[in-house]
C-alpha positions as CSV (number, residue, x, y, z in Angstrom):
1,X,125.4,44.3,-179.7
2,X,122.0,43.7,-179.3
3,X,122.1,40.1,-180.9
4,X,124.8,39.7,-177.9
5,X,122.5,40.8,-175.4
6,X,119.8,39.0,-176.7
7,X,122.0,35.7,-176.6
8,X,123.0,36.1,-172.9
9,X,119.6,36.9,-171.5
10,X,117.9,33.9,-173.6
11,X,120.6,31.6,-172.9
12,X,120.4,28.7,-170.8
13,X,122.1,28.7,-167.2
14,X,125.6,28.2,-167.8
15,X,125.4,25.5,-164.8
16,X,123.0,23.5,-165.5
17,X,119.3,23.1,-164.9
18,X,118.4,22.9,-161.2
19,X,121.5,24.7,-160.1
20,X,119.6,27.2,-158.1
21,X,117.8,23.9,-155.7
22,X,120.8,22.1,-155.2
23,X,121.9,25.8,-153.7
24,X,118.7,25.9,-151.5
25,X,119.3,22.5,-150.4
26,X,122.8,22.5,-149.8
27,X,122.4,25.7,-147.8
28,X,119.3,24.1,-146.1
29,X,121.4,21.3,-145.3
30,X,124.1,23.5,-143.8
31,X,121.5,25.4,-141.6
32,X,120.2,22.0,-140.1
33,X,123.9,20.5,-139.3
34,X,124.4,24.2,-137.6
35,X,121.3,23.7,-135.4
36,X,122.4,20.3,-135.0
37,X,125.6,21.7,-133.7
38,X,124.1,24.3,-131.2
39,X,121.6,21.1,-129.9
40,X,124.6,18.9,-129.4
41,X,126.6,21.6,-127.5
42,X,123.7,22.4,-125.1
43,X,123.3,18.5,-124.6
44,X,127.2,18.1,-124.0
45,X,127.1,21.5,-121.3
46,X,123.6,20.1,-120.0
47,X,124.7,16.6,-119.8
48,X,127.9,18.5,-117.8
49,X,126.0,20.3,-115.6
50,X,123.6,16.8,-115.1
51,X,127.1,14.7,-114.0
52,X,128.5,18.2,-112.1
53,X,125.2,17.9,-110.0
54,X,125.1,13.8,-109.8
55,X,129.0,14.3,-108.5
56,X,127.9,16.9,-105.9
57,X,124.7,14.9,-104.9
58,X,126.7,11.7,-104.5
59,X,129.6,13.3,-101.9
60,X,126.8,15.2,-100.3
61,X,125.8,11.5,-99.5
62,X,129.3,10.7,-99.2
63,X,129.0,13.2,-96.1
64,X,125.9,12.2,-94.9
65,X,126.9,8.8,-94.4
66,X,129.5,9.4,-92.4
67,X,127.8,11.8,-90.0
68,X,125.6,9.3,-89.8
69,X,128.0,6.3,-88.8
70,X,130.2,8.8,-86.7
71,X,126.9,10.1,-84.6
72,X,126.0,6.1,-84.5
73,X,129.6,5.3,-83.2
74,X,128.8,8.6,-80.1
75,X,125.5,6.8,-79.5
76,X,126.9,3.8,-78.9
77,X,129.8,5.1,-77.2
78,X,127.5,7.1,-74.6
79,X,125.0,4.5,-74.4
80,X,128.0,2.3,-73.1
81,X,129.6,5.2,-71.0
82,X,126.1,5.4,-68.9
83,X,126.5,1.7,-67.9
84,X,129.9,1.8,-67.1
85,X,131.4,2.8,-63.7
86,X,133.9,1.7,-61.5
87,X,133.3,1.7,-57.5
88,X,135.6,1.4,-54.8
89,X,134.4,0.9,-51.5
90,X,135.8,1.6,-47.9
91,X,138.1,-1.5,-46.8
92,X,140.7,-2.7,-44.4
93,X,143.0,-1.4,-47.3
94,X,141.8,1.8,-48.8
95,X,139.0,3.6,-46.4
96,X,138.8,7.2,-45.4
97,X,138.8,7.9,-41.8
98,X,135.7,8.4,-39.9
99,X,134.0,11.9,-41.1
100,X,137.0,13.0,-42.9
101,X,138.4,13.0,-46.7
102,X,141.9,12.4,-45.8
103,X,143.1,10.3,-48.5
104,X,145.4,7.5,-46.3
105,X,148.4,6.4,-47.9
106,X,146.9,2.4,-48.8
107,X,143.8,4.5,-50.7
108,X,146.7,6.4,-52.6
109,X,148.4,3.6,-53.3
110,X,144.8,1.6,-54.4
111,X,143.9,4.6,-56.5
112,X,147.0,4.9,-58.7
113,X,147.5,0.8,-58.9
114,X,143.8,-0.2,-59.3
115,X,141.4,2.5,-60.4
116,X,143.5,4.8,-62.6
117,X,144.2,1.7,-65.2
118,X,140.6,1.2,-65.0
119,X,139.5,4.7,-66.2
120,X,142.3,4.8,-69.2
121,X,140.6,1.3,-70.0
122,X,137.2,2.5,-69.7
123,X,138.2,5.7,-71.2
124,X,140.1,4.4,-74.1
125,X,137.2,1.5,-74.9
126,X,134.4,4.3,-74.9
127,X,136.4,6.8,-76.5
128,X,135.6,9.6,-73.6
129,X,137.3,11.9,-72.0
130,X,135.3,13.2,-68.9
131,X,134.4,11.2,-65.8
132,X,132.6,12.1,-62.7
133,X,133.6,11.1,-59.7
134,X,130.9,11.0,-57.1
135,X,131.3,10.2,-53.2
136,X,128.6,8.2,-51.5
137,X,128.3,8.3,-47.2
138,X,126.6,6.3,-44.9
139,X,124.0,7.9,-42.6
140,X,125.6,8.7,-39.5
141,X,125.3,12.4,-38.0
142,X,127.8,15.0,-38.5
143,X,127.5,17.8,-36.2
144,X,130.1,20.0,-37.0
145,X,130.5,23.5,-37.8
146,X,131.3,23.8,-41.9
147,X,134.0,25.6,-43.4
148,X,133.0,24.4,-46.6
149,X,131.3,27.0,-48.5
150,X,134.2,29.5,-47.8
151,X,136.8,27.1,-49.0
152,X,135.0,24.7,-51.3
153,X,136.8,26.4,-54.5
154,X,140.0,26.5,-53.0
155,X,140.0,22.7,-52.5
156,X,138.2,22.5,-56.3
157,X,141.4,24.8,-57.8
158,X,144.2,22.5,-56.2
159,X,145.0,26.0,-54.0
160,X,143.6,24.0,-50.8
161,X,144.1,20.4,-49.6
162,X,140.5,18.8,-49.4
163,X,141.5,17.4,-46.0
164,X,141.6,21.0,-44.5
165,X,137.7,21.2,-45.3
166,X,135.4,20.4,-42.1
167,X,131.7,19.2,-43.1
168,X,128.9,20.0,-41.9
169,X,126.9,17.3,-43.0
170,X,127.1,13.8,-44.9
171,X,126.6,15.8,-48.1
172,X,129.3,18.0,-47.7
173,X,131.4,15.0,-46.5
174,X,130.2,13.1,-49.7
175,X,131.8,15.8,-52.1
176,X,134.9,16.3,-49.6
177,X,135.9,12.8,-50.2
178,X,135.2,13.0,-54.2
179,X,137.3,16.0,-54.5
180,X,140.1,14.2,-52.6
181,X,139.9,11.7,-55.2
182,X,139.6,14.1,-57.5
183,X,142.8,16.0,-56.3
184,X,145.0,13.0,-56.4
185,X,143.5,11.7,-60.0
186,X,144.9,15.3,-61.2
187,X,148.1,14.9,-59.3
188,X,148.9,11.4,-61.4
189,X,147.7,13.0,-64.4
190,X,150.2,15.7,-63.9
191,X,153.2,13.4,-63.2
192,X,152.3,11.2,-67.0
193,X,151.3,8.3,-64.7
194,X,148.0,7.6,-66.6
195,X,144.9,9.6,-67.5
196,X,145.8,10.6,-70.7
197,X,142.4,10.8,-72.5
198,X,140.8,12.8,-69.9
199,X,140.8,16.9,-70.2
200,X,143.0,18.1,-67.4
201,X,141.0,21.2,-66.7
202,X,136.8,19.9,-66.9
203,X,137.9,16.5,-67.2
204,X,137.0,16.0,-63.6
205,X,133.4,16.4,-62.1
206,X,132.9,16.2,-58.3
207,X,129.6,15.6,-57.3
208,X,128.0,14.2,-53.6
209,X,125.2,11.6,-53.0
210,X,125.5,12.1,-49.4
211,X,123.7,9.4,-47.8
212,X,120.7,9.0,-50.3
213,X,121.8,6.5,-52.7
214,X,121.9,2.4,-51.6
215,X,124.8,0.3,-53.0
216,X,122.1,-1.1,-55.5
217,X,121.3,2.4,-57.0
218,X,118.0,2.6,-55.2
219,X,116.5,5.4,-52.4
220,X,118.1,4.7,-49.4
221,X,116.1,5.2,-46.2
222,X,117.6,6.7,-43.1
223,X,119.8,5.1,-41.3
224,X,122.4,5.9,-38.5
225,X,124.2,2.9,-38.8
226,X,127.9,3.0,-39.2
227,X,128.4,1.0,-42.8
228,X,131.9,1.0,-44.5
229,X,129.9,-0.7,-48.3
230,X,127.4,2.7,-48.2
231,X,130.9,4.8,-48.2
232,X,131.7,4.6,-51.6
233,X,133.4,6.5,-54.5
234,X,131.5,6.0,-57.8
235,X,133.3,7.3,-60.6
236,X,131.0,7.6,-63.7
237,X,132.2,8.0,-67.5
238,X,130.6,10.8,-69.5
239,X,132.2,12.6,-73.7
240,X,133.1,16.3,-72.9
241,X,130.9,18.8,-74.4
């Protein structure tokens, strides 16, 4: 029993010399391919996260872009809209009567044959949908005594015809007269005649030069003088807020 003993212990390993560093390196060789393994899994997620963020960045630019050529298309649209207005002037054909805003039936029929396919040009071409309709007056006295501050809103709300309004000045006879337009743009509007693009309710601005403004755009100085080209209607194009 003790020769056997003595055999096992002094006996050579049964596997061979070396066996025990081919072990070591094998298992050495397994613990680098597992760290490769965890190093080529956080390259793979961080390369992920690297083209997650490169995808993101390039539709945030995407984005950008676009604001940027839509807010270039608004500039260019209201740079455009500043310059362009139509006026119509008093005539033998359309003309309001002397210090009223009675719109005559020739200015009716000039309004819905000439200017309302302007402004759905106009409106369509500059992509707006507001205009602002302005009446201009020559400087000739009005003496009256003015409703117009106790029916002005009823004439602005459709509930009061702008004829029944009596000025008291050129200015009030300056927005009389652009809220006439006004009333009868609304009326074709209302009837699907034209005027599509513009907002039925704020669509339509009345505002008055009175007598201030010259047909070239300038100061106008006083001047009594009865002049049918310094009583105008300016309508203006503007985008809605």
């Amino acid at each position: 029993m003790s020769r056997l003993s003595n055999l096992i212990h002094e006996e050579e390993d049964p596997f061979g010399p070396g066996t025990d560093l081919i072990v070591s390196l094998v298992a050495f060789l397994l613990l680098i391919l597992s760290a490769a393994a965890i190093l080529y899994q956080r390259a793979v997620t961080e390369h992920r996260i690297d083209t997650g963020a490169l995808k993101s960045m390039t539709a945030d630019n995407v984005s950008l872009r676009e604001q940027v050529d839509r807010l270039t298309q608004d500039v260019t649209r209201l740079t455009r809209a500043q310059s362009a207005y139509i006026v119509f002037k008093d005539a033998k054909d359309h003309q309001f009567e002397s210090g009223k805003a009675k719109l005559t039936p020739d200015l009716r029929k000039f309004i819905d044959d000439t200017v309302v396919p302007q402004i759905d040009q106009n409106a369509e071409s500059l992509g707006v949908d507001t205009i602002v309709v302005i009446g201009h007056t020559d400087g000739q006295n009005i003496r009256n005594t003015s409703n117009v501050d106790s029916y002005l809103h009823h004439v602005a709300d459709m509930q009061t015809a702008p004829d029944s309004l009596i000025p008291g000045s050129n200015v009030d006879l300056g927005m009389m007269r652009s809220l006439a337009v006004i009333a009868e743009l609304r009326h074709i509007q209302r009837s699907g005649r034209g005027l599509k693009r513009i907002r039925s309710t704020d669509g339509f601005r009345p505002y008055s030069a009175g007598p201030f403004l010259s047909t070239n755009g300038g100061w106008a100085p006083q001047d009594e003088t009865n002049d049918l080209q310094r009583r105008r209607i300016e309508i203006r194009f503007l985008k809605g807020e």
